[in-house]
DOMI-102599 format. One record per residue (C-alpha): x, y, z; residue in one letter; residue number from 1. Coordinates in Angstrom, 3 decimals. Layout:
N
          u          v          w   res     n
          X          Y          Z     A   NUM
...
//
This chain:
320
          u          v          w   res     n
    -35.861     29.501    -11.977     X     1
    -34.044     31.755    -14.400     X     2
    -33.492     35.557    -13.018     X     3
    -33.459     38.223    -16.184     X     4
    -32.046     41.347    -15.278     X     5
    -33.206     44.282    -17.474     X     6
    -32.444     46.325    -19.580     X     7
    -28.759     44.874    -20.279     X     8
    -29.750     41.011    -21.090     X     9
    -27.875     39.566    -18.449     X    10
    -29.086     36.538    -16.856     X    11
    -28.478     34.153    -14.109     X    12
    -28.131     30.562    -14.961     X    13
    -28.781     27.534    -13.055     X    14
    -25.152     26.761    -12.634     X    15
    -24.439     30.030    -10.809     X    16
    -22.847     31.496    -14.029     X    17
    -24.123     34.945    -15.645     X    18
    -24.833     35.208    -19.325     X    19
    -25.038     37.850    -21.299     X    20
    -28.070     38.039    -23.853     X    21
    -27.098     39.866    -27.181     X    22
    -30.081     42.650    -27.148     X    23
    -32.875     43.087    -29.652     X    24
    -30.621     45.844    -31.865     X    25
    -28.012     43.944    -32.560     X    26
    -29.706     42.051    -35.075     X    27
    -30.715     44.683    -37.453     X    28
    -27.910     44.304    -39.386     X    29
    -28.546     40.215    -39.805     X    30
    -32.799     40.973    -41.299     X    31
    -32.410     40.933    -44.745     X    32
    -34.560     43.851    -46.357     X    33
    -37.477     41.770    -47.028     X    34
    -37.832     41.153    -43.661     X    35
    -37.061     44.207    -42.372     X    36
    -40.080     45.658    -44.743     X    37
    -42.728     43.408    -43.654     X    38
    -44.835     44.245    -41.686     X    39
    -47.351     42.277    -38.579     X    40
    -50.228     41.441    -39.692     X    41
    -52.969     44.283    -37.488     X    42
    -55.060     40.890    -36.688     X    43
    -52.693     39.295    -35.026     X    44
    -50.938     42.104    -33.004     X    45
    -55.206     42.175    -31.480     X    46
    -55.152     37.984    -30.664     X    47
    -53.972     38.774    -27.355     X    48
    -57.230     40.676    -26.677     X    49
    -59.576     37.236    -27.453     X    50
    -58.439     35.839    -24.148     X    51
    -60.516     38.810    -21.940     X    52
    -62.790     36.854    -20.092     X    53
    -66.363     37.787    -21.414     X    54
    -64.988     38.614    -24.834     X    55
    -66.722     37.064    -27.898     X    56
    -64.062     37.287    -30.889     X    57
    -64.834     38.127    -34.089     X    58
    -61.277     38.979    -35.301     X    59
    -60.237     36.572    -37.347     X    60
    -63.129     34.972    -39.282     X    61
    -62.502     32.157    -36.444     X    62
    -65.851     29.333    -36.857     X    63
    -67.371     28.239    -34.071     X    64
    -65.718     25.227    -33.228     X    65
    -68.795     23.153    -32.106     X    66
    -69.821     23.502    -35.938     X    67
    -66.881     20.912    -36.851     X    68
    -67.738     17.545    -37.683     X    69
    -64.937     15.822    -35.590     X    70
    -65.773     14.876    -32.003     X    71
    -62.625     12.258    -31.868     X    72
    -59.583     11.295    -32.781     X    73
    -57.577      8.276    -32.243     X    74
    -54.093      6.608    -32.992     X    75
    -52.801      3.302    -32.497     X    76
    -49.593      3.870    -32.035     X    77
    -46.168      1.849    -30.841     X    78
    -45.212      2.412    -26.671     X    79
    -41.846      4.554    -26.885     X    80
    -40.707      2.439    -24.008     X    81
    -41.926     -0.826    -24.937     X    82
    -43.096     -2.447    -28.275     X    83
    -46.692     -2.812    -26.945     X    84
    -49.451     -0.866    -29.262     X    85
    -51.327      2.068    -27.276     X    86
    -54.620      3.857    -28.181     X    87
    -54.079      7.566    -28.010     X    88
    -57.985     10.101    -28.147     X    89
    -57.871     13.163    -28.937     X    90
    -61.232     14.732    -27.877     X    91
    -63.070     17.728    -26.432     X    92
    -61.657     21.143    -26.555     X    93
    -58.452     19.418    -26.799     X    94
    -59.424     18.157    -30.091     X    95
    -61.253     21.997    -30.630     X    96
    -57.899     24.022    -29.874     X    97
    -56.545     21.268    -32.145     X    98
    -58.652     22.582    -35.330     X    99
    -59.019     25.844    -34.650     X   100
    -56.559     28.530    -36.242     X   101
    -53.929     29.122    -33.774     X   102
    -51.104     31.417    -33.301     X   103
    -48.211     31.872    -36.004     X   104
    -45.063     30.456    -33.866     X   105
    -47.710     27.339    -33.306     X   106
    -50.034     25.380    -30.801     X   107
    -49.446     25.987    -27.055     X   108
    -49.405     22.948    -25.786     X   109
    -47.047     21.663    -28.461     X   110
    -45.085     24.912    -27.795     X   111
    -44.598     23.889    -23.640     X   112
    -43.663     20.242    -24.714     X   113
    -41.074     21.422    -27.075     X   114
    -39.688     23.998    -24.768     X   115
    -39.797     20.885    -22.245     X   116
    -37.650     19.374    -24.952     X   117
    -35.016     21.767    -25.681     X   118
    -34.938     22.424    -21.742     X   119
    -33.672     18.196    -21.204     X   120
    -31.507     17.979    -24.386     X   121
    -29.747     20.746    -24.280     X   122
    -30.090     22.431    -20.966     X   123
    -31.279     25.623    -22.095     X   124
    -34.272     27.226    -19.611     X   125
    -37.200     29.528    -20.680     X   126
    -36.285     33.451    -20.633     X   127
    -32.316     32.446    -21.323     X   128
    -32.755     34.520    -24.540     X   129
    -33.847     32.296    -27.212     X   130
    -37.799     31.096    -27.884     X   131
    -39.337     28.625    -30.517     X   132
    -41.261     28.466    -33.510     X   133
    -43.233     25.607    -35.184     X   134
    -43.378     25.170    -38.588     X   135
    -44.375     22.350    -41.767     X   136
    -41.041     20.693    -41.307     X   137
    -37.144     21.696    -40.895     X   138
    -36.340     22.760    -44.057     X   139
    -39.569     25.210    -44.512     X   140
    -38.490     27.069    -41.566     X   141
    -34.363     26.967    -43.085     X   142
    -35.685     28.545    -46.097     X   143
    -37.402     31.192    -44.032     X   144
    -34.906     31.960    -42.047     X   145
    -31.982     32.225    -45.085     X   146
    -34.445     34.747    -46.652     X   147
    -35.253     36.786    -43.390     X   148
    -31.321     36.687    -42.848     X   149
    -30.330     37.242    -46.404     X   150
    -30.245     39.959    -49.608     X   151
    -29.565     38.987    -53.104     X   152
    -26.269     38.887    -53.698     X   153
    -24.746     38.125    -50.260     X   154
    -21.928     35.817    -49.206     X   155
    -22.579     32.945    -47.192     X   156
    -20.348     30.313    -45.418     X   157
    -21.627     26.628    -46.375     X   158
    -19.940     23.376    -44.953     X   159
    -18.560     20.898    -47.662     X   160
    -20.079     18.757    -49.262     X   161
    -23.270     20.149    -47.840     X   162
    -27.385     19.085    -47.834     X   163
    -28.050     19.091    -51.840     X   164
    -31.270     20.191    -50.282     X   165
    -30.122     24.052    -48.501     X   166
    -27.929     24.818    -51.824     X   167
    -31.029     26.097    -54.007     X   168
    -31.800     28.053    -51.619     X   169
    -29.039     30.169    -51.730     X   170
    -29.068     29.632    -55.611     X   171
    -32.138     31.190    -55.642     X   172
    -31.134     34.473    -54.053     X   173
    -27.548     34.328    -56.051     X   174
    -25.574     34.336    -52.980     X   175
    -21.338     33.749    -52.952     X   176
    -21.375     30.495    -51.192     X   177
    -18.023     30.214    -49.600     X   178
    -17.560     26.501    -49.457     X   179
    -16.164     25.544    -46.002     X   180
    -13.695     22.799    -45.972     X   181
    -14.770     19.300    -43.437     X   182
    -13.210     16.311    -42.295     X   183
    -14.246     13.403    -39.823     X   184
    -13.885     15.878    -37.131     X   185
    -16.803     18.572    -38.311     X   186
    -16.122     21.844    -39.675     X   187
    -12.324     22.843    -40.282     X   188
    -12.170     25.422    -38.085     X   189
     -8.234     26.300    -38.917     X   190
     -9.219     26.630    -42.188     X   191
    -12.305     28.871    -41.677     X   192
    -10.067     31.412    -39.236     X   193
     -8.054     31.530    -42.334     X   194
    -10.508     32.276    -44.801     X   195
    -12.268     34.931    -42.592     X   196
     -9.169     36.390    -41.513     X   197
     -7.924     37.011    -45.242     X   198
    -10.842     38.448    -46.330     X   199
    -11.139     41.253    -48.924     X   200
    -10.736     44.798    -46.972     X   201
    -14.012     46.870    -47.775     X   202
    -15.919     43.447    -48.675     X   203
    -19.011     42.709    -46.446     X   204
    -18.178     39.601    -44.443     X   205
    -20.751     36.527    -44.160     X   206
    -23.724     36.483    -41.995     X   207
    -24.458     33.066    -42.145     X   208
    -22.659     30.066    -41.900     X   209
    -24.770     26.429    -42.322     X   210
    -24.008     23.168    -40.774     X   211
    -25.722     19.906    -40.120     X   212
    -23.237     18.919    -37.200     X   213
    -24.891     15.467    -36.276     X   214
    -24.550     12.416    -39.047     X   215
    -24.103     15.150    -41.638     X   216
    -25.450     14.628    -45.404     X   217
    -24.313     13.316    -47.294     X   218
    -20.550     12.160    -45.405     X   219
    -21.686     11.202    -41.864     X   220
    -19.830     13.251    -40.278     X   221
    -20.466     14.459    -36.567     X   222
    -18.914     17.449    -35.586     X   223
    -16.779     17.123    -32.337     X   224
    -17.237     19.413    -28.844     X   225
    -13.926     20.960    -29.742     X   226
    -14.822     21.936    -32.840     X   227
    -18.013     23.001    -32.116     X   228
    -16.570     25.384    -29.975     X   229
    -13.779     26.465    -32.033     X   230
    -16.559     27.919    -34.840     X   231
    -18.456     29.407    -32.003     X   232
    -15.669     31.706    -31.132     X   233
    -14.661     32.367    -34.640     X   234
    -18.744     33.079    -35.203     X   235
    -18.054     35.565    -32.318     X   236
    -14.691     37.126    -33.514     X   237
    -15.900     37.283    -37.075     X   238
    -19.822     38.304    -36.414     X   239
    -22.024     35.628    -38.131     X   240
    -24.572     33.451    -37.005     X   241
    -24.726     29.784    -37.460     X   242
    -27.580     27.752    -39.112     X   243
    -28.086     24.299    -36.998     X   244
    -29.766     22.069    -38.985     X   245
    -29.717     19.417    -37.082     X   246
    -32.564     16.547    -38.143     X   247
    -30.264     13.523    -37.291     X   248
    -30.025     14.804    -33.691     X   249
    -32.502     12.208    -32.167     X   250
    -30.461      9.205    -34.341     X   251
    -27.699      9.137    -32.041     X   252
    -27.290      5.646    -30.848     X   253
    -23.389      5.446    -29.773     X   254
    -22.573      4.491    -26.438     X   255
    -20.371      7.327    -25.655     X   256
    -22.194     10.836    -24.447     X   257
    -23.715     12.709    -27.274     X   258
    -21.479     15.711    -28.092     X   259
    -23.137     18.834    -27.436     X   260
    -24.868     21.182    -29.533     X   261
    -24.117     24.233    -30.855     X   262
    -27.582     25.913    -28.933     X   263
    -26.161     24.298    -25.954     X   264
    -22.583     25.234    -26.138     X   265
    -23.602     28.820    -26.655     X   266
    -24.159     28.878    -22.437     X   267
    -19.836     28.525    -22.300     X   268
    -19.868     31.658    -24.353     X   269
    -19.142     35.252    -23.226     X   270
    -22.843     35.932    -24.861     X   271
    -25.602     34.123    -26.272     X   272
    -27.436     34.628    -29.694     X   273
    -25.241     33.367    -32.601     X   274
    -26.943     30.109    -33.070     X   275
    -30.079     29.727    -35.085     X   276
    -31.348     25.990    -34.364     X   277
    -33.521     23.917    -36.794     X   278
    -34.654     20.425    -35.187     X   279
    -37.130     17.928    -37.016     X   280
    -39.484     15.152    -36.234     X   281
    -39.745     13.985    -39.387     X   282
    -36.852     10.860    -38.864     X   283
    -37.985      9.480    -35.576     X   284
    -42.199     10.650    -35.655     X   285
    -43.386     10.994    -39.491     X   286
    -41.949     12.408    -42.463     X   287
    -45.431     13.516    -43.759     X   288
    -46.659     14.753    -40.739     X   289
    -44.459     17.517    -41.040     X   290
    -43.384     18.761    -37.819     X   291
    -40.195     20.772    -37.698     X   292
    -39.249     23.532    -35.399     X   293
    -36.622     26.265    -35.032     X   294
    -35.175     27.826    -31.374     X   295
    -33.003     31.263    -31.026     X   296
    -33.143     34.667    -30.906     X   297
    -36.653     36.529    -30.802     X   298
    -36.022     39.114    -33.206     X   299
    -34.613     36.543    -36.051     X   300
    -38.048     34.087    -35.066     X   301
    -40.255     37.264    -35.240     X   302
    -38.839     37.880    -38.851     X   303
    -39.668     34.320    -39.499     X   304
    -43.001     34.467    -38.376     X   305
    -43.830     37.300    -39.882     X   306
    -43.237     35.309    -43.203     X   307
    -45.482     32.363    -42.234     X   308
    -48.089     34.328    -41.285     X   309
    -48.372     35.589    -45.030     X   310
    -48.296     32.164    -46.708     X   311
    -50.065     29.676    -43.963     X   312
    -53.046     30.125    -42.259     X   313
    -51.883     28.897    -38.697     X   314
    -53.269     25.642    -36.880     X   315
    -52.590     22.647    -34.964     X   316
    -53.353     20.030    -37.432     X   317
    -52.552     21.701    -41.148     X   318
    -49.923     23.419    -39.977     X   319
    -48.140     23.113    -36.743     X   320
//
């Protein structure tokens, strides 16, 4: 069981070690001023309140969810251990909680499986400073987060080549984008100390640099545990945070181990914080289904949250 020790962020890890959580303040200066200008919605600062015992809700325009025509679902699906078909039923107030609006960051249970998740691949625990958000796919919630993290006009660090997909984005805001040189090895780190370290006096430095470190697209490319942790210190020295968009992360088939992540080589760092993770279900589950989901900091989720809540109405099925 994780120990937090308030009010300076440190905690103890399961290893013995203690790690230092970088507190709620210190991103300020990483919300763009969108984000930092919108504001909760007043409903759903009152959802706590609907689970008083005794309390009939009528909060959010919620239907009664006996009304709804569906009283099953049910999937034939392929055994993930075997190639024998399975019949999975959804049904009852499972299937209810299913339809019903739910909260912005997404369904509970899917919430406790994915922290489940995170916990086994990259042995992070619950309350070690980071939490997750659900949302319709990866690259919905990178676009969220680049414009929660981002003003017109910034400078931004992007690997090279780099997703086609992430570089409107950016466009879109008319940002600098420092391309950031990459070879079979990941990110060059060398030449990113040099690049940082030569920057213009008086000249706001980057916030954000973005990286697909497993099988990246369009090269292939899988960034090594060396290099990982050479950008996390230079993300430390220079003050940015990294994006981790890592979709390809459950296509590793090699033999050797898996090289770590960046969200899980944070724990070897003097604090943790700097790494923004974006994971996706959408190459091993269903592309259309949509299912993407994004791990770090509170405050930058919160500022991502606060933007879905404005665009999609929350729930299980149309929106995880």
């Amino acid at each position: 069981m994780t120990k937090i020790s308030e009010p300076n962020g440190t905690f103890h890890h399961q290893d013995g070690s203690n790690i230092t959580r970088l507190p709620d303040e210190f991103y300020t200066d990483f919300l763009s001023d969108i984000a930092k200008n919108r504001r909760p919605s007043p409903i759903r600062s009152l959802f706590p309140l609907e689970k008083t015992p005794g309390v009939i809700s009528l909060l959010a325009g919620k239907p009664n969810s006996s009304t709804f025509p569906f009283t099953s679902l049910s999937f034939s699906v392929v055994s993930p251990t075997s190639s024998d078909e399975m019949t999975l039923t959804i049904d009852g107030a499972e299937l209810q909680l299913g339809l019903q609006y739910s909260s912005t960051e997404g369904i509970e249970p899917l919430l406790d499986w994915l922290y489940g998740l995170q916990e086994v691949n990259h042995g992070r625990k619950r309350g070690e400073g980071w939490r997750i958000s659900v949302g319709c796919g990866s690259q919905d919630l990178i676009y969220k987060a680049i414009n929660a993290m981002v003003n017109p006009g910034d400078t931004v660090l992007v690997e090279s080549p780099a997703y086609a997909g992430v570089i409107p984005m950016f466009a879109s805001l008319h940002c600098n984008q420092i391309e950031v040189q990459t070879d079979a090895h990941g990110i060059c780190s060398s030449s990113l100390c040099t690049t940082l370290e030569q920057w213009p006096a008086g000249k706001p430095k980057p916030k954000v640099l973005y990286t697909v470190p497993y099988g990246c697209n369009p090269t292939g490319m899988t960034a090594t545990t060396d290099r990982r942790k050479e950008v996390l210190q230079l993300a430390r020295e220079h003050n940015f945070i990294i994006l981790e968009d890592d979709p390809y992360f459950y296509l590793y088939y090699g033999k050797a181990p898996r090289y770590p992540s960046y969200f899980q080589l944070e724990l070897e760092e003097p604090e943790v914080g700097r790494v923004l993770r974006f994971d996706s279900l959408s190459k091993i589950l269903s592309a259309g289904i949509r299912i993407g989901f994004t791990t770090g900091p509170d405050m930058l989720l919160k500022a991502i949250d606060q933007h879905t809540a404005t665009v999609e109405p929350p729930g299980a099925l149309a929106d995880p």
